[in-house]
N, CA and C of each residue as an Amber inpcrd file, in Angstrom:
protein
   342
  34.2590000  19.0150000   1.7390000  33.3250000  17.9020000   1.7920000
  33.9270000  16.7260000   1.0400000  34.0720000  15.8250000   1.8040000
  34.3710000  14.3720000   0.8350000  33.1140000  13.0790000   0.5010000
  33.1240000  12.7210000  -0.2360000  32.5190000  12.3090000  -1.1220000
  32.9930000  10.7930000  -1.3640000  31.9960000   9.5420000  -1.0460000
  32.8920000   8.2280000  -1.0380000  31.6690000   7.5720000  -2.1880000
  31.8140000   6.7300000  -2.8030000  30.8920000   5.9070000  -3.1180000
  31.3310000   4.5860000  -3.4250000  30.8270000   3.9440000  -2.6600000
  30.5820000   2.1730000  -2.9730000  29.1560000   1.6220000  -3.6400000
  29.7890000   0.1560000  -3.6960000  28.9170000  -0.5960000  -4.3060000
  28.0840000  -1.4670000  -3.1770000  28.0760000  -0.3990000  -2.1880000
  26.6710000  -1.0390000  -0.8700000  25.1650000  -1.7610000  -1.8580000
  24.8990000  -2.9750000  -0.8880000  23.6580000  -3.1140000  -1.4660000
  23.0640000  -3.0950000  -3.1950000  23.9370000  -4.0080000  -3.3840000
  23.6070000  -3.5890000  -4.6600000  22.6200000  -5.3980000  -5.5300000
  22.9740000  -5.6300000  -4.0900000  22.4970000  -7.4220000  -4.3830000
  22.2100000  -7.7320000  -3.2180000  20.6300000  -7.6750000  -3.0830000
  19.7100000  -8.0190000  -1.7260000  20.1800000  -9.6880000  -1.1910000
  20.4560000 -10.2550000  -2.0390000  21.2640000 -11.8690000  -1.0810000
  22.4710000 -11.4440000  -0.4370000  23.0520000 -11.1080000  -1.1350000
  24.5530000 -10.7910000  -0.1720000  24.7440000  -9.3080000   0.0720000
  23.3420000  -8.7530000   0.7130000  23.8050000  -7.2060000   1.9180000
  24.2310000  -7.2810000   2.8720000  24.0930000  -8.6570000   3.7000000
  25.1500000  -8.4870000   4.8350000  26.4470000  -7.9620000   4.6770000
  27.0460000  -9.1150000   3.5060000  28.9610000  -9.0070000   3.1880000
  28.7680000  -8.2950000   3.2380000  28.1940000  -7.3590000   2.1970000
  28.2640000  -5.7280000   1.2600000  28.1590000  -4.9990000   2.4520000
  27.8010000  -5.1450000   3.5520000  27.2760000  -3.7320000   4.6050000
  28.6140000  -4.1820000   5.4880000  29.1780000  -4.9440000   5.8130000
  30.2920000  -5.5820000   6.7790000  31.7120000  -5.2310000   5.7330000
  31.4940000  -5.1930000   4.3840000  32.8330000  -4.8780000   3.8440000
  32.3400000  -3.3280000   3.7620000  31.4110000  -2.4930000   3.4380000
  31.6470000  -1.4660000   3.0200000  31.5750000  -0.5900000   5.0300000
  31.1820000  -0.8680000   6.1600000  31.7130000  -0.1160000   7.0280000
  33.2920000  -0.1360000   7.6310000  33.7460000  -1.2690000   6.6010000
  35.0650000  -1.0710000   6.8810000  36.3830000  -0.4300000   6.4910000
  35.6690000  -0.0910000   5.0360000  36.0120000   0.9870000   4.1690000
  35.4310000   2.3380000   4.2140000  34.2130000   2.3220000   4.9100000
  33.5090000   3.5860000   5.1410000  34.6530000   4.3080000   6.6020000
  34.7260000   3.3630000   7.8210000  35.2840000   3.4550000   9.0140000
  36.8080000   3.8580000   8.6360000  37.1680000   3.0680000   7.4520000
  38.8620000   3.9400000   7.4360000  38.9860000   5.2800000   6.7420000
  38.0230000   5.5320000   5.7620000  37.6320000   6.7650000   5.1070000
  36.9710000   7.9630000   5.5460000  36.0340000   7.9120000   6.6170000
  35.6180000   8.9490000   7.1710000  36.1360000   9.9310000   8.3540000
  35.9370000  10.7640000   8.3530000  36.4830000  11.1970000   9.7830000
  35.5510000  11.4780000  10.9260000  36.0160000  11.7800000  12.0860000
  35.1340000  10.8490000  12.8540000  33.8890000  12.0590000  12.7500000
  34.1990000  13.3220000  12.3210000  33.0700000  14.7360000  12.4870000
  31.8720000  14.1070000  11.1080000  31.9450000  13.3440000  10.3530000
  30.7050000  12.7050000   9.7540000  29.3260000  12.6850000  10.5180000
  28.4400000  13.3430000   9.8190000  26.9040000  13.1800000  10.3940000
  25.9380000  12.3150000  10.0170000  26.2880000  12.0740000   8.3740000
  25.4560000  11.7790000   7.4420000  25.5900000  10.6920000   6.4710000
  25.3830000   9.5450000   6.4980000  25.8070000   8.5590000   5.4950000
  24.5990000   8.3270000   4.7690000  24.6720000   8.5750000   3.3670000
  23.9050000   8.4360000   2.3020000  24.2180000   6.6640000   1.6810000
  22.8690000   6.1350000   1.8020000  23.0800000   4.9280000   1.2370000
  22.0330000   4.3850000   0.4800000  22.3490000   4.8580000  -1.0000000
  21.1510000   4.4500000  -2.0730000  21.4330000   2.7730000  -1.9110000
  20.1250000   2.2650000  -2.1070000  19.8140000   0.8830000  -2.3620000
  18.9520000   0.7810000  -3.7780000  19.6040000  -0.2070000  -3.9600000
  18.6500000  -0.8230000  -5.0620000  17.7410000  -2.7140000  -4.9400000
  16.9370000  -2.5300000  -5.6030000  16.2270000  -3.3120000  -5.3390000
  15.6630000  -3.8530000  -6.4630000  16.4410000  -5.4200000  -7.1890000
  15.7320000  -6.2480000  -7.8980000  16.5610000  -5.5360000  -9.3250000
  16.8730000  -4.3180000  -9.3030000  17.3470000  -3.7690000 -10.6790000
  16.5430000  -2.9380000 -11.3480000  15.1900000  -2.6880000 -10.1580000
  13.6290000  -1.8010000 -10.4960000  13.7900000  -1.0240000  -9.6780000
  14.0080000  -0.9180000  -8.6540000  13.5660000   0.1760000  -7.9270000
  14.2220000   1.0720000  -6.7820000  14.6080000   2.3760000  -6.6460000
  15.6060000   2.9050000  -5.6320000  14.8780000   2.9510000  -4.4300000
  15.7570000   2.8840000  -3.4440000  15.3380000   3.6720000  -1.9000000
  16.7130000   4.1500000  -1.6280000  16.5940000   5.2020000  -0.4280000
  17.3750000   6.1950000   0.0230000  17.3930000   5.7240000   1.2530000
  18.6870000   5.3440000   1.9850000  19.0570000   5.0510000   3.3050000
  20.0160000   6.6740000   3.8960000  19.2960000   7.1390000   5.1340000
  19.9820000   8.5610000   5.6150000  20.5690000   7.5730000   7.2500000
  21.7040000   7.6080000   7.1700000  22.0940000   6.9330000   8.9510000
  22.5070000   8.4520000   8.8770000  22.0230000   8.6550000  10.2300000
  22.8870000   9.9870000  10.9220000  23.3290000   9.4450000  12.0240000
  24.5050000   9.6720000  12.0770000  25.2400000   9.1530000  13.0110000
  25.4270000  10.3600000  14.2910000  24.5180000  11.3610000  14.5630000
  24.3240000  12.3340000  15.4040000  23.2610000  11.5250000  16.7750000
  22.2880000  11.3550000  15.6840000  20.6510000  11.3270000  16.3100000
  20.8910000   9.4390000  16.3000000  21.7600000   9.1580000  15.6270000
  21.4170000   7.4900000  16.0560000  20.2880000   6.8840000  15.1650000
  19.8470000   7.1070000  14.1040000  18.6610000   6.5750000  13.6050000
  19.0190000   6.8610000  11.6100000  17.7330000   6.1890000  11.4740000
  18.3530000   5.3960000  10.0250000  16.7640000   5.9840000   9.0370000
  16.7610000   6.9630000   8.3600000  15.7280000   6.8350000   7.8050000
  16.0230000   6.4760000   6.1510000  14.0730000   6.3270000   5.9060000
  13.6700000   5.3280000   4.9210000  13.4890000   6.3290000   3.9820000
  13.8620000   6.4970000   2.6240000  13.3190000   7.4520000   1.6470000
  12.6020000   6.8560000   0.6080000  11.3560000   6.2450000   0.0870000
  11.0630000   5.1850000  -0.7800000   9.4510000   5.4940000  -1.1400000
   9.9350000   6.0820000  -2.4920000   8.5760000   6.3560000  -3.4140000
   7.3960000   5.2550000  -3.8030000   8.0200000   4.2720000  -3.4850000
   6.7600000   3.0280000  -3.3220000   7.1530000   1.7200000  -2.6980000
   6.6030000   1.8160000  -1.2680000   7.0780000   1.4330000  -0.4660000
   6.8050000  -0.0320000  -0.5930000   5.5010000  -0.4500000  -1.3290000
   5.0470000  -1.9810000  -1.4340000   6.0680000  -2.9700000  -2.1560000
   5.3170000  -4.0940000  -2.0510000   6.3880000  -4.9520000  -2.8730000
   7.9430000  -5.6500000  -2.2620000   8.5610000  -6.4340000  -3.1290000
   9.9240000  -6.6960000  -2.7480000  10.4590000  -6.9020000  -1.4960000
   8.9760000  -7.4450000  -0.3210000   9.2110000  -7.6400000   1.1890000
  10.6320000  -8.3280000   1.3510000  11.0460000  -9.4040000   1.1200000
  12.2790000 -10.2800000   1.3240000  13.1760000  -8.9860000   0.8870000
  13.5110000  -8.6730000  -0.1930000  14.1900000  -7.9640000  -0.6960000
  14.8250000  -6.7440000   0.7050000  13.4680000  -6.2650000   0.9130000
  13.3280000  -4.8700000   1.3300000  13.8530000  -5.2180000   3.1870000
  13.3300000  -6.2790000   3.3620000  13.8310000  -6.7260000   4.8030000
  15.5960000  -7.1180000   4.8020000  16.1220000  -7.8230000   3.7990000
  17.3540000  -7.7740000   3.6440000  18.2910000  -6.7430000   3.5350000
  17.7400000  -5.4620000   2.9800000  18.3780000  -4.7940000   2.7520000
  18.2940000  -3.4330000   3.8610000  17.5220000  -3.3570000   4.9460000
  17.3130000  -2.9530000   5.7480000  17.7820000  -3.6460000   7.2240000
  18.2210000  -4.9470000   7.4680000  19.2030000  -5.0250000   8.1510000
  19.9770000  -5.0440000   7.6490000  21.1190000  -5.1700000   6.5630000
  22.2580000  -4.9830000   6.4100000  22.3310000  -3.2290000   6.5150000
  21.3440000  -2.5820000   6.1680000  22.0000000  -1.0310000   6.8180000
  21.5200000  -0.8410000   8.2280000  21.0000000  -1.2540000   8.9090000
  20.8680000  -1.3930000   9.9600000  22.5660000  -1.6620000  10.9330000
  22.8670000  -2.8530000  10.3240000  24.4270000  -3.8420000  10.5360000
  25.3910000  -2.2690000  10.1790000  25.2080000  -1.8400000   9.2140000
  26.1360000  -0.6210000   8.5950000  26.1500000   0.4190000   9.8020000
  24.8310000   0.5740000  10.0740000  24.9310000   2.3240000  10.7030000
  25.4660000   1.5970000  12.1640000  25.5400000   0.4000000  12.8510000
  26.1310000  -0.2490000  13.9530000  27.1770000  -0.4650000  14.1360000
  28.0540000  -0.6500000  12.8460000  29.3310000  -0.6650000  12.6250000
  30.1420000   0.7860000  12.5290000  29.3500000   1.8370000  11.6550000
  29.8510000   2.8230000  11.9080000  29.4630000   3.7660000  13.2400000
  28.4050000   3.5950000  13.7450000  28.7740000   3.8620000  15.2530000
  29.1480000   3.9180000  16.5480000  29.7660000   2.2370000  15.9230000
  30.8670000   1.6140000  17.0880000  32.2310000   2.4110000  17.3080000
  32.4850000   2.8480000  15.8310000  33.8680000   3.5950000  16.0930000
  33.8750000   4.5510000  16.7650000  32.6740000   5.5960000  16.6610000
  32.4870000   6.7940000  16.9470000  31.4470000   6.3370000  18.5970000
  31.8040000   5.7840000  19.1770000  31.4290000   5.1900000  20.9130000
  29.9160000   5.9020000  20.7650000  28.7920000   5.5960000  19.3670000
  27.7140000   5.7380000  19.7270000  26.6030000   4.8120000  20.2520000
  26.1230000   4.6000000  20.5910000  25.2970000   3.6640000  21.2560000
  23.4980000   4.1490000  21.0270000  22.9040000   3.4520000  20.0620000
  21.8010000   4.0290000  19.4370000  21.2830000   2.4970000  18.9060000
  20.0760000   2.5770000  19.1330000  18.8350000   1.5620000  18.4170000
  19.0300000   1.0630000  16.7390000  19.1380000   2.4440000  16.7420000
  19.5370000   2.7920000  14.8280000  18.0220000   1.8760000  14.6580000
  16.9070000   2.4740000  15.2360000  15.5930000   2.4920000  14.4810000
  15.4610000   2.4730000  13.3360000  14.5490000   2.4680000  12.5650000
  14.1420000   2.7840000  11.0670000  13.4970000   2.9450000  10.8180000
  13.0670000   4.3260000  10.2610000  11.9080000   5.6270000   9.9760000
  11.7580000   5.9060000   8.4670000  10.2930000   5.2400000   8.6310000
  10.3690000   6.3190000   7.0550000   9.6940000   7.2420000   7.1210000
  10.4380000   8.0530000   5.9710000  10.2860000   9.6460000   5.8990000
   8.7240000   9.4890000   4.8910000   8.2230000  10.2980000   5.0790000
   7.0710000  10.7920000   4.1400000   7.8170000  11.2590000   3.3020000
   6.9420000  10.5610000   1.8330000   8.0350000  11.4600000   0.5940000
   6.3750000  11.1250000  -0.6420000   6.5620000  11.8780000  -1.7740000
   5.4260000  11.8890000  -2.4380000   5.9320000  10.5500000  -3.1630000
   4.4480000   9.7290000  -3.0340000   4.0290000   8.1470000  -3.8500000
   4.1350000   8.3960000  -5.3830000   4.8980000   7.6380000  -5.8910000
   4.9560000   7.5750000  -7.2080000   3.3880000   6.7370000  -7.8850000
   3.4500000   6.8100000  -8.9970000   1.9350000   5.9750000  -9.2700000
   1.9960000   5.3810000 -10.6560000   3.0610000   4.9230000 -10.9420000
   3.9460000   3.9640000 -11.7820000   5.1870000   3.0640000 -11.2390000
   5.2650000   2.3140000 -12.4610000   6.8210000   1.3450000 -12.3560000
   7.7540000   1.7870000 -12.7990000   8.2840000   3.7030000 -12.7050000
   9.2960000   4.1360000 -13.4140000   9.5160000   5.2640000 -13.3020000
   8.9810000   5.8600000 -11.9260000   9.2910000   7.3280000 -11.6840000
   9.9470000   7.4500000 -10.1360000  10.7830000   6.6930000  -9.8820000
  11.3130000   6.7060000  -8.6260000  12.6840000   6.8220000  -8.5010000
């Protein structure tokens, strides 16, 4: 199993660059039998979400213990992985919506358990 980590998304103004430089480093690093791209986001410097692209099924889910809030933020950073899972399934001749689903996951009920 290999194991990559970048600095995706780590600044909701500039996730485009960040998603356009990191599938290009993702695309020379992976091989093409990859299913699964894990892409933590952060948001504002408060709060995580979990980006799952499977590059099998074509689709992009949402992992995010409190989903409110940080709209601009949260829309930026959801097309630039959107842009990501498109880039990495160009190589691999997939052709997919790359929707975006969120997963049911249990609601946090603070500003500090996520």
């Amino acid at each position: 199993v290999q194991t990559h980590c970048l600095t995706l998304l780590k600044d909701a103004e500039n996730s485009m660059a960040e998603a356009e430089k990191a599938a290009k480093q993702l695309n020379s690093l992976m091989p093409t039998v990859t299913e699964l791209v894990l892409v933590p986001a952060n948001i504002t410097g408060l709060h995580w979400l979990l980006f799952v692209i499977n590059l099998q099924s074509g689709t992009v889910e949402i992992y995010d213990s409190q989903p409110g809030g940080f709209q601009i933020e949260r829309q930026r950073i959801q097309v630039a992985v959107r842009l990501l899972a498109l880039k990495l399934g160009e190589r691999r001749r997939i052709r997919a919506d790359w929707d975006l689903n969120s997963v049911p996951v249990t609601q946090q009920n603070n500003g500090y358990d996520c």
